[in-house]
N, C-alpha and C positions, 0 to 999 in steps of 0.2 A: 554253526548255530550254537554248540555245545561251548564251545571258548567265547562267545557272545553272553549267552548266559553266564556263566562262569564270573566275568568279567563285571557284568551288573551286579551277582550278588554279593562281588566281596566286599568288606566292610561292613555289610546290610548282615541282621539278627539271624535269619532263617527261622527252621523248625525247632519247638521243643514243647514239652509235656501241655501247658495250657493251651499253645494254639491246636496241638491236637486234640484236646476238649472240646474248646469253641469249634472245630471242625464237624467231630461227630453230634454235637449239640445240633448245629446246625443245620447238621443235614437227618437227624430227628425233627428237628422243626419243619423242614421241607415236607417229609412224608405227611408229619401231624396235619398238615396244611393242605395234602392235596386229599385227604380224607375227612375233615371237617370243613373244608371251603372256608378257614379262618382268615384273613387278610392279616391281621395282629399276627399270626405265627409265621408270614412268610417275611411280612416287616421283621421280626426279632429275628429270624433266620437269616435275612440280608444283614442287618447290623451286624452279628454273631461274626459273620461272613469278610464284611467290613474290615472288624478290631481287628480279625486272623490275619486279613493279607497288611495292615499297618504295621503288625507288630513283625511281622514275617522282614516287610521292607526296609524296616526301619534302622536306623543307624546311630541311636542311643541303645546301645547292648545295654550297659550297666541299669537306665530305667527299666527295658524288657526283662533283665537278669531277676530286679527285685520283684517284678510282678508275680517271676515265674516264683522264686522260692514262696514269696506269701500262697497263693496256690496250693504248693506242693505242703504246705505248714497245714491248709484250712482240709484239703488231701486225706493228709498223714492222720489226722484226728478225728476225721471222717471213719478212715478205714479202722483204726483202732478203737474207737466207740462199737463200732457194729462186729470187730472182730471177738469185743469185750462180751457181748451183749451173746452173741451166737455160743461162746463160751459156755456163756451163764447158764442160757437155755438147756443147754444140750448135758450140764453137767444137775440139773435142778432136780431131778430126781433121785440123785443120792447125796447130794449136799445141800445146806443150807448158807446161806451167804449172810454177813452181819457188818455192820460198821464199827470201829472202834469209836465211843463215846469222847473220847480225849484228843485222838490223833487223828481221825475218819479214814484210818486204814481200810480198804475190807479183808474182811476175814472168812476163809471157807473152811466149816464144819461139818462132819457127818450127820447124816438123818438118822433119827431113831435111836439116840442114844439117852432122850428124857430133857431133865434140867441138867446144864453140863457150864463149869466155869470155865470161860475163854481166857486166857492171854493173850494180849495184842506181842509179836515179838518187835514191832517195831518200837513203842514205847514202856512196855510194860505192864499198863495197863489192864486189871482183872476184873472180871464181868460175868455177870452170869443170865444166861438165856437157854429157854427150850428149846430143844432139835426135834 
């Protein structure tokens, strides 16, 4: 059975980071579904279900290859926004953050130091704002 399989899948895509997305997506949709008696979320859960095992079987690597990177791009920016964002949060009590007017660098300043001139180091740029 195991060299049977084996056998079917080579050449064919398999597993890699989006279909295990649309996996757990889907099978989020399933639970969603058996707790709001939604028909709409067990349909998007079956499509979901669908793409997975296409792209799983499928035997254009290179098309599945670029899906995956755009993914892992939309991903990546994902994670770095909210990793930015948590940053922000957690440092905003004792700095203040400001945009360069020239470059839209951001810049983090101390609180509590009055009216205080910035320099951007990335363009040079001199500015002045309250802390």
């Amino acid at each position: 059975m195991r060299a049977w399989l084996e056998r079917f899948m080579y050449g064919r895509y398999g597993q890699d980071d989006l279909n295990g997305f649309l996996s757990i997506f889907a099978l989020i949709l399933c639970i969603g579904s058996l707790f709001t008696l939604r028909s709409i979320l067990t349909s998007l859960a079956m499509v979901s279900l669908f793409f997975c095992v296409f792209r799983m079987l499928s035997r254009n690597a290179e098309q599945r290859r670029q899906e995956n990177l755009a993914f892992l791009r939309v991903k990546g920016n994902l994670t770095r926004f909210f990793s930015r964002t948590k940053t922000r949060l957690s440092q905003s009590k004792t700095h203040r953050f400001y945009r360069c007017p020239s470059c839209k660098q951001q810049l983090r300043v101390p609180k509590g130091k009055g009216r205080i001139s910035i320099r951007c180091p990335k363009c040079g740029t001199t500015f002045e704002k309250k802390t």
